[in-house]
C-alpha positions as CSV (number, residue, x, y, z in Angstrom):
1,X,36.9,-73.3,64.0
2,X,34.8,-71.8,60.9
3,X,35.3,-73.7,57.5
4,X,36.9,-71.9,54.8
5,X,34.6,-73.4,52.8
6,X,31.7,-71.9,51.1
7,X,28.4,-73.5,52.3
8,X,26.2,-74.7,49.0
9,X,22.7,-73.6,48.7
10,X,20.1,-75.8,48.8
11,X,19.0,-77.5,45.8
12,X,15.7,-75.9,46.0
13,X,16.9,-72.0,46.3
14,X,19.4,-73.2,42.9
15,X,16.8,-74.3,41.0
16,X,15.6,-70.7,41.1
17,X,17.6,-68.9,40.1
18,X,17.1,-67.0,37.0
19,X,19.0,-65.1,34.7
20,X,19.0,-61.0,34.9
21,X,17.1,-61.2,31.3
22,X,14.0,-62.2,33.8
23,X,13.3,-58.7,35.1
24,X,13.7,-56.9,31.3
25,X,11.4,-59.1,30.2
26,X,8.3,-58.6,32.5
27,X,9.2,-54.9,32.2
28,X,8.6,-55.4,28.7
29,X,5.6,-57.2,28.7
30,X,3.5,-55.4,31.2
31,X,5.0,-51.4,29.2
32,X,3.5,-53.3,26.0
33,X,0.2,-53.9,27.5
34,X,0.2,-50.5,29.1
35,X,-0.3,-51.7,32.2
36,X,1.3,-50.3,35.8
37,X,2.6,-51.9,38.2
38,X,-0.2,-52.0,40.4
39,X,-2.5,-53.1,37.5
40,X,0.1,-56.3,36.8
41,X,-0.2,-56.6,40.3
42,X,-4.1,-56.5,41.0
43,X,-3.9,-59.3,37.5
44,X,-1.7,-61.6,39.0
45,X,-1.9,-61.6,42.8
46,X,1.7,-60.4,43.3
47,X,2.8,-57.7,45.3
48,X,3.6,-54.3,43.5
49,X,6.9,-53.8,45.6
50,X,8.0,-57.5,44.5
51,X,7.1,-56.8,41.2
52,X,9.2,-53.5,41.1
53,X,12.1,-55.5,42.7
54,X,11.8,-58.5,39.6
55,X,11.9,-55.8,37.1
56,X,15.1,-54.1,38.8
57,X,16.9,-58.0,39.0
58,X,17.0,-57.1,43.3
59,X,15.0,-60.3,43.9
60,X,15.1,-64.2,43.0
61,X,11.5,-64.9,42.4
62,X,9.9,-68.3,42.9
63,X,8.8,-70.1,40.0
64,X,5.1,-69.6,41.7
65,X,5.6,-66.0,41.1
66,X,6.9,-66.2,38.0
67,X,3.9,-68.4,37.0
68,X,1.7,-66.1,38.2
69,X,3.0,-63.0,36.6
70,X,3.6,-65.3,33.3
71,X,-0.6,-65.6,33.3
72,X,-1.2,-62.2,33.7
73,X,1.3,-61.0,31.0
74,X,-0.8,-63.6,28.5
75,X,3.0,-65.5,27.9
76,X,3.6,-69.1,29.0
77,X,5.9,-70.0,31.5
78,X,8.9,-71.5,29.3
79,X,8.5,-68.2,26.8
80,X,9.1,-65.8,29.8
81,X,11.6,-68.1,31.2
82,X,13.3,-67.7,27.4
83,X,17.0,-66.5,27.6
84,X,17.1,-64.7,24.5
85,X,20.7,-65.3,22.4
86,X,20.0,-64.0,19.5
87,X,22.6,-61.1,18.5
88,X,21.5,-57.8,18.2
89,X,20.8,-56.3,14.7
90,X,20.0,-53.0,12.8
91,X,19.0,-52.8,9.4
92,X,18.3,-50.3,6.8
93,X,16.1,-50.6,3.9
94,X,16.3,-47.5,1.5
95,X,13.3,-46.2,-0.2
96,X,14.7,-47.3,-4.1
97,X,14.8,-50.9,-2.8
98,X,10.7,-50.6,-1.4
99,X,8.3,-52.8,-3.2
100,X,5.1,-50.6,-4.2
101,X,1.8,-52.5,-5.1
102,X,-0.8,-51.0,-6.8
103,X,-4.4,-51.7,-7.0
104,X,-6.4,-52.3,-10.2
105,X,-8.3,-48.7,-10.6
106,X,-4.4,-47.5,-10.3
107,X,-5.5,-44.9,-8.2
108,X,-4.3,-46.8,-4.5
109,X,-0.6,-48.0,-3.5
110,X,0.7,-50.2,-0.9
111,X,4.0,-49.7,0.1
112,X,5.8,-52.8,1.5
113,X,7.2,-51.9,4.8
114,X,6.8,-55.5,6.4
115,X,10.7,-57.6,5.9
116,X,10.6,-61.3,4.4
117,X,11.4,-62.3,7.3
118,X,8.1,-61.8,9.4
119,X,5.7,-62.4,6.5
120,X,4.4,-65.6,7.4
121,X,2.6,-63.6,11.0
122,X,3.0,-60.1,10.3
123,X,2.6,-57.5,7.5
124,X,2.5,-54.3,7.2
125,X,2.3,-51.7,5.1
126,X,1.6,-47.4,4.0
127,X,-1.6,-47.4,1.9
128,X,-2.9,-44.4,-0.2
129,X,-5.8,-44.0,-2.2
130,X,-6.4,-40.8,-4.6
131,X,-10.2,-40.0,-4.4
132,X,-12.7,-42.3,-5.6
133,X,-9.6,-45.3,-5.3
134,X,-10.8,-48.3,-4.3
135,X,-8.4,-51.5,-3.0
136,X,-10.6,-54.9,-3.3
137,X,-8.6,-57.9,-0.9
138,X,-9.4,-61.3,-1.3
139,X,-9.4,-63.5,2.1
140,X,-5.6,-63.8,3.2
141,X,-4.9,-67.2,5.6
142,X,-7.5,-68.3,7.9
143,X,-7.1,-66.5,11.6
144,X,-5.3,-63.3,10.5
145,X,-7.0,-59.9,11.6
146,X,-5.9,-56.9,9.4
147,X,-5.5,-53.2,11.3
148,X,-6.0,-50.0,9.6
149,X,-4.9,-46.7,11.3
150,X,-6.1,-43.3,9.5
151,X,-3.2,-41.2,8.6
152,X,-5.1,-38.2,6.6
153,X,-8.3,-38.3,4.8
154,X,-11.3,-40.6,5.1
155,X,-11.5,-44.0,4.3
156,X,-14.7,-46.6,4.0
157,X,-14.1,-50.0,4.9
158,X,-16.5,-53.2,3.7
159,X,-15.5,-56.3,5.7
160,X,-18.0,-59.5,4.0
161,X,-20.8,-56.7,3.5
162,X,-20.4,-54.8,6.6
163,X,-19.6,-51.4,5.9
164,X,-17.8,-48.6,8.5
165,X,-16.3,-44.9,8.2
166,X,-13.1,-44.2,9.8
167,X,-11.5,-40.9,9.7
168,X,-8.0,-39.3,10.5
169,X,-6.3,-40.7,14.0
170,X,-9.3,-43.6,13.9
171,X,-8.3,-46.9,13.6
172,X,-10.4,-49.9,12.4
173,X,-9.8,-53.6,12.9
174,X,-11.6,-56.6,11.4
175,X,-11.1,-59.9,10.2
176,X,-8.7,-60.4,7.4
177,X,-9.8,-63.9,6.4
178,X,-12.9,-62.6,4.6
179,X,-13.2,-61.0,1.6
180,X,-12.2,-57.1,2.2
181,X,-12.7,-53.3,0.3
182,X,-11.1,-50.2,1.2
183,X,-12.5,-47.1,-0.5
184,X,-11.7,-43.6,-0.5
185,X,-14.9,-41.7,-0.5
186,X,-13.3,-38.6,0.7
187,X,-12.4,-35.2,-1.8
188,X,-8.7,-35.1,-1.0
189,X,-5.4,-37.9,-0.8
190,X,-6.1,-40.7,1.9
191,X,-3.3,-42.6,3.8
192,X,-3.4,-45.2,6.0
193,X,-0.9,-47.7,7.9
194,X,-2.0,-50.9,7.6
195,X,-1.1,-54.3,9.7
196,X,-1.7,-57.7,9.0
197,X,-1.9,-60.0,11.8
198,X,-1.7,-63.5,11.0
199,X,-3.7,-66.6,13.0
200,X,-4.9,-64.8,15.8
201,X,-8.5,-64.5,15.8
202,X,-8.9,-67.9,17.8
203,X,-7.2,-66.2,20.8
204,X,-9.2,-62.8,20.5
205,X,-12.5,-65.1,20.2
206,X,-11.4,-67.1,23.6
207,X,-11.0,-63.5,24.9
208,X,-14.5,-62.4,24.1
């Protein structure tokens, strides 16, 4: 006679079991890296169609595979792992309540897009310069690498006395934690977005 009972897994299939936030978040990881799924799986030795199955919540991975993915995706094990209860949010900042820098020559303005809230590792911001405007930058904290992505005109860029060109759709990245100069040696209205990056450029240098 069959038990009514419901037979208990084993402690070691339990232990496994993660929640459905698992798949959305290596689906998220490898789109933001651009990467298919057989490119995350050529990176981290696991099967495309096991991938595909993880991203879809059809499978219970092992924590090997998990691991494994984890190092490909550049995330540690606990952050993927992460069950993520923060409520969701949606805010909107009108363009009165905008904070609007402007550089010395009065001839270049950064407009703050970046909340409070991120400041302390990321900043961004609109930047325009009228020709012959000039924005000089003193060193911001050690480790953050600034990103400067052409919107219209041209725009010369002096990172501690090296000196580059970048032109509409270019984009230009350097370190952010040496002294900086943005000029616009162009004949019409330059505009830029910039991003600030904060303490990264130990983990781009162990990349290199």
């Amino acid at each position: 006679m069959m038990s009514s009972r419901r037979r208990s897994r084993p402690a070691h299939e339990s232990e496994n079991e993660f929640t459905p936030s698992l798949g959305k978040t290596i689906q998220r990881l490898r789109k933001a890296y651009n990467l298919s799924l057989g490119e995350l799986s050529e990176q981290s030795g696991v099967a495309k169609s096991i991938i595909s199955q993880i991203e879809r919540n059809e499978t219970n991975p092992t924590i090997g595979t998990v691991w494994r993915l984890s190092r490909a995706l550049d995330i540690t094990l606990d952050e993927v792992l992460k069950v993520d209860s923060r409520p969701n949010f949606l805010q909107h900042q009108k363009r009165a309540g905008v904070p609007v820098l402007t550089s010395q020559d009065g001839l270049c303005t950064l407009t703050i897009l970046g909340s409070l809230e991120m400041v302390e590792f990321l900043q961004w911001y609109h930047f325009e310069a009228k020709p012959g405007g000039v924005l000089e930058s003193e060193p911001h904290q050690p480790g953050s690498v600034e990103h400067l992505s052409i919107l219209k005109g041209t725009l010369e860029i002096t990172v501690d006395g090296e000196t580059k060109v970048a032109e509409e759709g270019e984009t230009l990245r350097y370190r952010g934690d040496r002294p900086h100069r943005i000029a616009n040696i162009g004949d019409t209205d330059a505009a830029a977005t910039m991003v600030d990056v904060l303490k990264v450029v130990t983990a781009l240098d162990e990349r290199r």
